[in-house]
C-alpha positions as CSV (number, residue, x, y, z in Angstrom):
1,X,-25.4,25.0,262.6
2,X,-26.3,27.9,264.8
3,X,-23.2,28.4,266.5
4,X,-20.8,27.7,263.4
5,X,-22.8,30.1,261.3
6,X,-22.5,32.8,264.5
7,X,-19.0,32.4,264.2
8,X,-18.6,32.4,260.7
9,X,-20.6,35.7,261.1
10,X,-18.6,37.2,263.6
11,X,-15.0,36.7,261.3
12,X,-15.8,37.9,258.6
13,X,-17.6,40.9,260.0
14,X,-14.1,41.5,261.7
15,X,-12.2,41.1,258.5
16,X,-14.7,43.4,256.4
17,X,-14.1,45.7,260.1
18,X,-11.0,46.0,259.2
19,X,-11.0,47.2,255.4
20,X,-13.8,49.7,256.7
21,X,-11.3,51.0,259.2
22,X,-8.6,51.6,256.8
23,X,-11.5,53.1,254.2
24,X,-13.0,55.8,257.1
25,X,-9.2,56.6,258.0
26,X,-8.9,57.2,254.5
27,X,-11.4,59.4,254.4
28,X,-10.2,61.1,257.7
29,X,-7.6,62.1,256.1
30,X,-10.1,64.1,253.3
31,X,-9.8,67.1,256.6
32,X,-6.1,67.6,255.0
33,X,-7.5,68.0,251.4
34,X,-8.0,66.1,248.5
35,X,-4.6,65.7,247.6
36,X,-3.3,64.0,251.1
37,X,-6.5,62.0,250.7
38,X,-6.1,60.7,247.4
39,X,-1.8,60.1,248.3
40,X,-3.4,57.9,251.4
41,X,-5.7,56.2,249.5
42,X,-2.9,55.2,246.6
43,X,-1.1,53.7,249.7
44,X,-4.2,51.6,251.3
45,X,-4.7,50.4,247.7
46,X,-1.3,48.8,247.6
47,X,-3.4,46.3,250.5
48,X,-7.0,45.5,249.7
49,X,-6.6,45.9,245.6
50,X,-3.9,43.0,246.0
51,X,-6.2,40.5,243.9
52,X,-6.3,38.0,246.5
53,X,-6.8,40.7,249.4
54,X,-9.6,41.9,247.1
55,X,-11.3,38.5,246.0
56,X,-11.4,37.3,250.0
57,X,-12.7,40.7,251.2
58,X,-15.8,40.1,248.4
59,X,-16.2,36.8,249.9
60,X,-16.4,38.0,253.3
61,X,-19.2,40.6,252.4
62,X,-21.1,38.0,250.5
63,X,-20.8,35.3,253.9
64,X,-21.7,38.1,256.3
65,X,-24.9,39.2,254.2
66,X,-25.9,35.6,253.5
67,X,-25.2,34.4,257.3
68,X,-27.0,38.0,258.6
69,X,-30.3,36.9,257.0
70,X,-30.6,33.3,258.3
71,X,-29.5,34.5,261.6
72,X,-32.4,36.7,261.6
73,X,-35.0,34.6,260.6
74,X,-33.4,31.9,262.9
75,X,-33.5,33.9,266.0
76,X,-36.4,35.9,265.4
77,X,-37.1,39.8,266.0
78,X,-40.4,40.9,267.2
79,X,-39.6,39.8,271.1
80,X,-35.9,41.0,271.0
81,X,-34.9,44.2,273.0
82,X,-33.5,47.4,271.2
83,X,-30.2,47.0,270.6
84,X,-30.6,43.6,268.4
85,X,-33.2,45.4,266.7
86,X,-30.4,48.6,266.1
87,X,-28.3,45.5,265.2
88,X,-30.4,44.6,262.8
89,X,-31.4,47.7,260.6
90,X,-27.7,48.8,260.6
91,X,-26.8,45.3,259.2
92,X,-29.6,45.3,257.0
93,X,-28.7,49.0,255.6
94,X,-24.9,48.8,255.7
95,X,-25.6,45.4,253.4
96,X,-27.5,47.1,250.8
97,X,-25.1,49.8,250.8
98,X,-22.3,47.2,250.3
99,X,-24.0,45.7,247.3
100,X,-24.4,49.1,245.5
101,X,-21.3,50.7,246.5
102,X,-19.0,48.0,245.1
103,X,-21.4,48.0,241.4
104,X,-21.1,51.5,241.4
105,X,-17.1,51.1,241.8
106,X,-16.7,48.1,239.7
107,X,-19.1,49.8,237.0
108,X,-16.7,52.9,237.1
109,X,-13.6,50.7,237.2
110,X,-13.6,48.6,234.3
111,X,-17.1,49.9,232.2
112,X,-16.6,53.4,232.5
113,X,-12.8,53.9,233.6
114,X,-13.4,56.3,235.9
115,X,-11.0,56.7,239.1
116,X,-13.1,56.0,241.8
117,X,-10.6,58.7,243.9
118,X,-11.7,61.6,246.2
119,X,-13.5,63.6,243.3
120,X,-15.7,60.7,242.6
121,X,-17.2,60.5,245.9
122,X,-17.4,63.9,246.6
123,X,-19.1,65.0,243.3
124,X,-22.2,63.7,244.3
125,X,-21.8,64.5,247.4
126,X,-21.6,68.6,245.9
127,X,-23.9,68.9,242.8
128,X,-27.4,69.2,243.3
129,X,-29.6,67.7,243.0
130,X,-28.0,64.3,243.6
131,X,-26.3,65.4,246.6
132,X,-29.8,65.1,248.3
133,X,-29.8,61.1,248.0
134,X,-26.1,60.9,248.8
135,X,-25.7,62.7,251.9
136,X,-27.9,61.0,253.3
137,X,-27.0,57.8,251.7
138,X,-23.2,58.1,252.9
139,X,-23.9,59.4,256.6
140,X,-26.1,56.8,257.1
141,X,-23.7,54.3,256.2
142,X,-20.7,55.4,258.2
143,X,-23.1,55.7,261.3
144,X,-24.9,51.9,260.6
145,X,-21.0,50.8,260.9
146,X,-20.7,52.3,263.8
147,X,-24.0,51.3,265.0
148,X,-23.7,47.7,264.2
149,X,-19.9,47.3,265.7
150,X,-21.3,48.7,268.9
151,X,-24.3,46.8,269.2
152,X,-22.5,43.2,268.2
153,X,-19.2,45.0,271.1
154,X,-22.5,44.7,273.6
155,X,-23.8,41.3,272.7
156,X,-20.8,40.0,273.0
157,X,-19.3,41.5,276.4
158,X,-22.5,39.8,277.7
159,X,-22.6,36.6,276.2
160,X,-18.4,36.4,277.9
161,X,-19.6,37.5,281.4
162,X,-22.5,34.4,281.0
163,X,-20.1,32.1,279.7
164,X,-17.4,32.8,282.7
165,X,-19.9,33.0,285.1
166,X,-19.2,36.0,286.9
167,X,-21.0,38.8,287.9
168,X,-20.3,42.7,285.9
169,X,-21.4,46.1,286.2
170,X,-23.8,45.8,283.0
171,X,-23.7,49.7,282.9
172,X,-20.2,49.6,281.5
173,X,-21.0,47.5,279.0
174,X,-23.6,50.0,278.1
175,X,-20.7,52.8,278.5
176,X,-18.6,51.1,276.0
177,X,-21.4,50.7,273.2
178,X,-22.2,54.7,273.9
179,X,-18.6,55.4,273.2
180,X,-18.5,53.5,269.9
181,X,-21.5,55.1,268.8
182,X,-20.3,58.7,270.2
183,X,-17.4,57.9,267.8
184,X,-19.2,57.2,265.1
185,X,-20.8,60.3,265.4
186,X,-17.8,62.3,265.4
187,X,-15.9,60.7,262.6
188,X,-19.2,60.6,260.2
189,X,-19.2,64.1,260.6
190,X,-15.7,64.8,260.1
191,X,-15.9,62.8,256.9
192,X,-18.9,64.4,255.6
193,X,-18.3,68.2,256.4
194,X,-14.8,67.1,253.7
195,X,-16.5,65.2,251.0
196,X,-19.4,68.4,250.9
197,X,-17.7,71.4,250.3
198,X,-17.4,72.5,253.7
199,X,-13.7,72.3,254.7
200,X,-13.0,73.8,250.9
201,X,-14.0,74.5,247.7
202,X,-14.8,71.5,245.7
């Protein structure tokens, strides 16, 4: 049960990976303007709004939040070292993020038929006082992606080097999980010095 739900864990955190990396590099592109943001995004839509692209992603993010919490309580948390405990809280955020991210783009989609585009992020993002929830709110969810990836990139580096039986320099695994995070850094910032004001006038 264990192992099958690990698994079952690990793909489809790699398939929702791979929407998030096309959403950040989306946003990325926010350093050109709204306009080259918003022509990206139009493109990446053509993708993950395909209905069935769509309906498998929402599956995925419902497995991986279901399968996070019984893997927690399964293997415990008090006696577990830092890094699963990082693991943790940046699942744990990023999931409630998830949940109110997609209402508040489904609510805008088909309640209030709003285009959740570049302006609809960024206005709360500009306008205070909500802009005091949100930036916090978004930067912490770009770097609990980060985060998590880089913890689970550690994990599982070890658990291969136990499995093959040979020895490794543990210190690059380390390396490796600094550079994620490092990268994290640097694209969370990127992304929010666009969607506040601070690139241009919004």
């Amino acid at each position: 049960m264990g192992f099958n739900l690990k698994n079952l864990h690990r793909i489809s955190g790699i398939s929702i990976s791979v929407f998030i990396f096309l959403h950040l590099t989306n946003h990325l592109f926010a350093l050109g303007g709204p306009a080259l943001h918003i022509s990206v995004m139009k493109l990446f839509r053509y993708i993950y709004r395909f209905p069935p692209v769509e309906l498998f992603l929402f599956l995925c993010i419902l497995v991986q939040i279901i399968s996070g919490i019984i893997l927690i309580f399964q293997r415990g948390f008090r006696q577990k070292p830092v890094y699963f405990k990082i693991q943790v809280f940046s699942g744990l955020y990023l999931s409630l993020f998830l949940v109110n991210h997609i209402k508040a783009v489904l609510t805008a989609r088909y309640q209030w038929h709003v285009e959740t585009d570049f302006f609809f992020a960024s206005g709360v993002a500009v306008h205070y006082p909500e802009k005091l929830f949100f930036i916090p709110y978004y930067t912490l969810s770009v770097l609990s992606v980060f985060l998590h990836v880089a913890c689970a990139h550690y994990v599982r580096r070890q658990q291969q080097i136990s499995q093959q039986a040979v020895t490794a320099d543990i210190r690059l695994f380390k390396k490796e999980a600094y550079m994620i995070c490092l990268v994290g850094i640097i694209v969370t910032i990127l992304i929010m010095i666009s969607f506040t004001g601070l690139l241009y006038p919004l």
